[in-house]
C-alpha positions, 0 to 999 in steps of 0.5 A, spaced: 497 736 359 494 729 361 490 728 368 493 721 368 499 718 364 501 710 365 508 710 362 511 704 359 506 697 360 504 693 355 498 695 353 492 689 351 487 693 348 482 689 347 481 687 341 485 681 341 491 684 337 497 682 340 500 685 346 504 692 345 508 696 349 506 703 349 504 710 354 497 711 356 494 718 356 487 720 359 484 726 360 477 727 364 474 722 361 477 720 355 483 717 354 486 720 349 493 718 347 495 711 346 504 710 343 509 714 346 508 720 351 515 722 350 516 728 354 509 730 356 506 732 363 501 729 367 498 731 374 498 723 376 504 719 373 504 712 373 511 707 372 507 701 368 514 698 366 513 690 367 505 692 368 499 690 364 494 695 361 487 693 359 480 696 358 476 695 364 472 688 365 465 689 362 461 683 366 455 681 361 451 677 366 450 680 373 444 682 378 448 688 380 443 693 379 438 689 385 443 694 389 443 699 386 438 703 390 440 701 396 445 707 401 450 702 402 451 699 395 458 703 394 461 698 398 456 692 396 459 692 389 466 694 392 468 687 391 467 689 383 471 694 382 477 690 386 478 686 381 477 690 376 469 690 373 468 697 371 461 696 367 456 691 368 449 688 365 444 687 369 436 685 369 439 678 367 434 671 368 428 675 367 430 680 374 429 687 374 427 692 380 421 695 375 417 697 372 411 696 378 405 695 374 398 695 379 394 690 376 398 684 379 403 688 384 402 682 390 406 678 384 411 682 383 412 684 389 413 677 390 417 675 385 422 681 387 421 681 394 424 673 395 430 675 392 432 681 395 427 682 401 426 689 399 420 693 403 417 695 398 413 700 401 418 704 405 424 704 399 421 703 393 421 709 390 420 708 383 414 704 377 418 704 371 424 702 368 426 709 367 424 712 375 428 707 377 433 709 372 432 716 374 433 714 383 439 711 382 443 715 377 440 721 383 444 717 388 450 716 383 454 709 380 460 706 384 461 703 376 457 704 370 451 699 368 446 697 363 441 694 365 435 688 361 428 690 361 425 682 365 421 678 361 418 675 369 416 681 371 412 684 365 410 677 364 407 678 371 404 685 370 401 682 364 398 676 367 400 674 374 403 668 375 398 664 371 401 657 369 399 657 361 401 660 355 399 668 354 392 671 349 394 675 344 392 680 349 396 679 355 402 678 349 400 685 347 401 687 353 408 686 354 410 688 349 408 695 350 411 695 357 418 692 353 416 698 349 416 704 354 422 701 357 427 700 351 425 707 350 427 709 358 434 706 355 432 699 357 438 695 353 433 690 351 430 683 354 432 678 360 429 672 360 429 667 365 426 660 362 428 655 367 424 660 373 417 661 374 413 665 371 417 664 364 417 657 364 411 657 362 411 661 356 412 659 349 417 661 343 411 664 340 411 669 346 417 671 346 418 672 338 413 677 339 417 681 344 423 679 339 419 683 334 418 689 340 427 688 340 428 689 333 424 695 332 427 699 337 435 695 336 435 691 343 438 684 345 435 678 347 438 675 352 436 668 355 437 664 362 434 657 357 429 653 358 434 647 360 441 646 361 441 638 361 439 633 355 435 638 351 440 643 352 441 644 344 433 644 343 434 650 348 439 654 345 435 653 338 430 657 341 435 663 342 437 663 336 429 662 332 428 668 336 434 671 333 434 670 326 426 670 325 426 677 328 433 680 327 436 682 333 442 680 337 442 674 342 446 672 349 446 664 352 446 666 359 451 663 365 452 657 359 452 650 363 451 643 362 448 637 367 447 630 364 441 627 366 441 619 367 434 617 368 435 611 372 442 611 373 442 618 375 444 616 382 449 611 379 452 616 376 452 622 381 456 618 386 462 616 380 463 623 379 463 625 387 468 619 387 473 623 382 472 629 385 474 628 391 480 624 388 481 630 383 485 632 390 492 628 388 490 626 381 485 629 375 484 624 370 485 627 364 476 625 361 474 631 356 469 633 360 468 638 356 465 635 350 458 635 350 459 643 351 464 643 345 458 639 342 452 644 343 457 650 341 457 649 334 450 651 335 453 657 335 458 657 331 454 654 325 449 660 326 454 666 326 456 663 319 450 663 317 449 670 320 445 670 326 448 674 331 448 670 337 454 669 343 453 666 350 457 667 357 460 662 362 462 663 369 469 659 371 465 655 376 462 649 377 458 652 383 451 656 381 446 659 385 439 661 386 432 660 390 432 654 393 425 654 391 427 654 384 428 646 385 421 645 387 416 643 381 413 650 379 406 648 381 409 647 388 410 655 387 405 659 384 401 664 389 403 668 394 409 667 399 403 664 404 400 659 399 407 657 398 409 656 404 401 653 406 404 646 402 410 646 405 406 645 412 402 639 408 405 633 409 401 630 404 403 636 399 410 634 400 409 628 399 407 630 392 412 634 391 418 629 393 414 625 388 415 630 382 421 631 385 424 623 384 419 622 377 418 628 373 420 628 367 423 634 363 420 634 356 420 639 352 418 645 352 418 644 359 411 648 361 408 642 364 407 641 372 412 636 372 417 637 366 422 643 369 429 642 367 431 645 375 429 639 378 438 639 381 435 635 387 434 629 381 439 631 376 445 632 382 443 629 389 440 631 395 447 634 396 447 638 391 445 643 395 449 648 400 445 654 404 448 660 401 443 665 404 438 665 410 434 671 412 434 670 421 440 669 425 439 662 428 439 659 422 446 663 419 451 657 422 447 654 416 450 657 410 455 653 407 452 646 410 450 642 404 442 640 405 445 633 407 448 634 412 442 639 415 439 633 414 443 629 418 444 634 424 436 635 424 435 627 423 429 628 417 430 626 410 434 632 406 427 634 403 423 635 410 430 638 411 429 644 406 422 645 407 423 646 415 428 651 413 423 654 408 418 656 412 424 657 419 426 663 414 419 665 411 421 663 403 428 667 404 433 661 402 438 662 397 442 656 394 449 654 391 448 647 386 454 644 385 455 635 382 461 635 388 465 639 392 464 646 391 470 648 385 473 641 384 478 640 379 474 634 376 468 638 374 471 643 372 474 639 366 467 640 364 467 648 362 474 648 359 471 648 352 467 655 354 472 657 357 477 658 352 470 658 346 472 665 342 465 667 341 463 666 350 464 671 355 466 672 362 461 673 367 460 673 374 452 672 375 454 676 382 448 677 386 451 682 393 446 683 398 450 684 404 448 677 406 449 670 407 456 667 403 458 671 397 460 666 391 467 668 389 466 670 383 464 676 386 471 677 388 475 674 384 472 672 378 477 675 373 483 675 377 482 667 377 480 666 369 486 670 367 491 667 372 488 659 373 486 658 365 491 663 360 498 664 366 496 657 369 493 652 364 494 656 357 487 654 355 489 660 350 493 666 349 492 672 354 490 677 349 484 672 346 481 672 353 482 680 355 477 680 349 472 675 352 472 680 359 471 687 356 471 688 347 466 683 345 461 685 351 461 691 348 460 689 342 454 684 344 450 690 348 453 695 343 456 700 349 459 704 345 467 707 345 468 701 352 471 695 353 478 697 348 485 702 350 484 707 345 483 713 343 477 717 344 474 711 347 472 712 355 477 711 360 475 705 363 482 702 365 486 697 369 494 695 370 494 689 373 501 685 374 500 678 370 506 674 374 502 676 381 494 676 379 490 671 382 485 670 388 485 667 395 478 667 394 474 660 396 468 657 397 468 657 404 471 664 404 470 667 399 471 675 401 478 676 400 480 683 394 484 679 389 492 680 387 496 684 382 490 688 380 494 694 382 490 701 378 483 702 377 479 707 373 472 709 371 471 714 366 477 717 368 477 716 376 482 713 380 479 708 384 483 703 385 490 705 387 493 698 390 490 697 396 486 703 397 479 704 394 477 711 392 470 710 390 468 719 391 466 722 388 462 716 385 464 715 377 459 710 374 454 712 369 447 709 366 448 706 360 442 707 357 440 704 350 442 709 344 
């Protein structure tokens, strides 16, 4: 007899094989029979007739995990496992909760600190990877996560925020730091070469750790040094690190962002004209060409061999620090130095003048030559609040910092550091070329979105604050239906493969992301005519349609509208 037995769906089983008609059988947390049930009995029947049935979506580039140790994580990360999302990686971009090295804690704690507003004395109750492991799976998991080792946090324990490449020792360091947490089940290494601290290491750094991977069987996964002119150099780096140590690579979050030089404002205000035209009409430019370009990177490298792959949101609309915009130099120290140059009028004035003349060479390690620098590449109005830490300032969220600036009467720059210092350093951003999710722009991911070798993900940061991207909401409901029903960018059964089987396969979970026997139940019926999202920008909190039965390791938690999350059912995927 079968727990759980779904009759007559159309099984995609992941694994990009054509769609089949079939039953299927679970039994604790196992599914354990795929074909015809004929007359056996289950405690729960459900009729999938019309139905679709695939693996659980597996996110490869989440920050899920920065909730994890929190009492209300349950219902934070509910709106995963609403669409869908039964397994996630987190520790991405570098950013971990741990491990919590001593010699340079104020950093770390920083460091951590500015995107979470964790009080670390009153609820951190761990050191290493593997106490923080040990906490949250004490708590429990509404999903199952596998979480990075972060590059930024043990490059700070090594050497603090040192602008400068690392000595042997500090390397040294690190890498018996990634050791101890790849041996506590860490699923391998983030790293975050836009941001501070990682920006300032160089190729030879992370061969090191590479070597650190291979030993112990990690990926290396990478947010690059830059995803504008030098994009293809970037992703080359990935790849050295890849080949030279013999280990799986994953291109975070891939995007791409043209930079003009001197024309950049000329250029930024057609493409905002073609945005806000692309309301009645989207003129048929292959925006996506330069992205098709740097993905025969890819491609040429998996020919010869090297195991590297990439993800991709479907949005044109990212987030992070608004702090992340400023040249590093500008962020080194702690919260109160930082902010101590924003009160400078003569250190914003040096700021604002890396800001319009910084240039973004490689390696980017310079003062003046990180690749983050949006307020250039994309205009002032790049930006919109995502999150701030105080109530006077919550009617902000989702105003662009031009409009801030005009309602406040100071230049958008003045604007964005008044606001800095308003919410003590605690100011999160979206960053997009024009309206948030244009059908111009969006032109430009079409490419990777469809690429047989590019994930799916959300990049979700939920924090029970500020202005959820909708991705967190409806990332998977809106690919499936926008670009496979809708556009037809490429066959379902390819694009189930992006969002569950090849995740699994890159972050070596084993027996998830396909509907077969013997492999967890990790489970969704959704109904292809009626999925989709009502999710937007500026209102984003709304639980897709057609996700109609979620199951976790066999738990029934998704049941039409109802969320049965008790008892909880995710599990730690540690390493091995």
């Amino acid at each position: 007899m079968f727990d759980v037995l779904l009759r007559n769906g159309t099984v995609v089983d992941g694994t990009g094989k054509p769609a089949f008609q079939a039953d299927v059988g679970i039994e604790g947390d196992r599914v354990t029979l795929v074909g015809k049930a004929n007359g056996a009995a289950a405690a729960l029947e459900i009729d999938a007739t019309g139905k679709h049935i695939c693996p659980g979506f597996i996110d490869p580039h989440s920050h899920a995990d920065l909730s994890l140790y929190r009492e209300n994580s349950t219902s934070l990360l509910e709106p995963l496992v609403r669409q869908g999302i039964t397994t996630f990686v987190g520790g991405n971009c570098g950013m971990a909760m741990a491990p919590l090295g001593d010699a340079h804690r104020d950093s770390v704690e920083l460091y951590i600190n500015i995107f979470t507003q964790i009080d670390f004395e009153k609820e951190a109750r761990w050191q290493s990877l593997g106490d923080y492991f040990a906490y949250v799976e004490n708590k429990g998991l509404l999903l199952n996560a596998a979480i990075l080792a972060p590059h930024g946090v043990l490059r700070l324990n090594a050497m603090g925020m040192e602008s400068r490449a690392a000595t042997d020792d500090e390397i040294a360091a690190m890498r018996r730091d990634l050791a101890q947490a790849l041996d506590e089940g860490a699923a391998g290494l983030s790293t975050g070469l836009q941001y501070m601290p990682g920006s300032q290491s160089d190729t030879r750094e992370l061969l090191a750790l590479g070597e650190e991977l291979h030993q112990r069987g990690g990926i290396f996964t990478s947010h690059l040094r830059s995803y504008s002119n030098t994009l293809g150099r970037a992703i080359d780096e990935v790849i050295e690190v890849a080949e030279k140590c013999d280990v799986p690579a994953q291109i975070s979050h891939l995007f791409w962002i043209p930079d003009y030089g001197v024309f950049g404002p000329m250029f930024q205000a057609i493409v905002r004209a073609m945005a806000r035209l692309s309301k009645y009409w989207v003129p048929p430019i292959p925006l996506d060409a330069p992205m098709a370009g740097q993905l025969k990177r890819i491609v040429d490298a998996r020919q010869r061999g090297v195991n590297v792959r990439a993800d991709i949101m479907p949005t044109t609309t990212g987030f992070t620090h608004i702090l992340a915009f400023f040249p590093p130099w500008a962020i080194t120290g702690t919260v109160e130095e930082v902010l101590e140059r924003l009160k400078s009028p003569e250190q914003r004035k040096r700021i604002l003048r890396s800001i319009e003349h910084g240039k973004m060479e490689w390696p980017h390690t310079g003062p003046d030559a990180w690749t983050l620098n949006l307020f250039r590449l994309m205009g002032w109005g790049c930006a919109r609040i995502m999150s701030v830490k105080t109530d006077k300032n919550k009617r902000l969220e989702g105003m662009s910092v031009t409009e801030i600036a005009k309602e406040r009467g100071v230049h958008p720059f003045d604007a964005v550091c008044d606001l800095l210092l308003e919410e003590d350093g605690h100011v999160l951003a979206f960053e997009s070329m024009a309206e948030p999710d244009d059908a111009f722009t969006e032109r430009s991911s079409f490419a990777g979105l469809a690429h047989p070798e590019v994930m799916i993900s959300t990049d979700s940061i939920l924090m029970g604050s500020g202005l959820p991207s909708r991705l967190f909401y409806g990332c998977y409901p809106r690919y499936l239906s926008r670009y496979v029903r809708d556009k037809k960018l490429l066959p379902l059964e390819d694009a189930v493969r992006k969002c569950t089987s090849m995740s699994a396969e890159q972050f070596n979970l084993r027996d998830r992301g396909v509907i077969a026997e013997k492999a967890y139940a990790d489970v969704v019926v959704f109904d292809f005519n009626t999925l989709g999202t009502k999710a937007t920008f500026r209102d984003p909190a709304h639980f897709p349609d057609g996700i109609e039965h979620v199951f976790i390791n066999g738990r029934h938690v998704v049941d039409g509208n109802t969320f049965n999350p008790d008892p909880l059912p995710g599990q730690l995927l540690r390493r091995n």
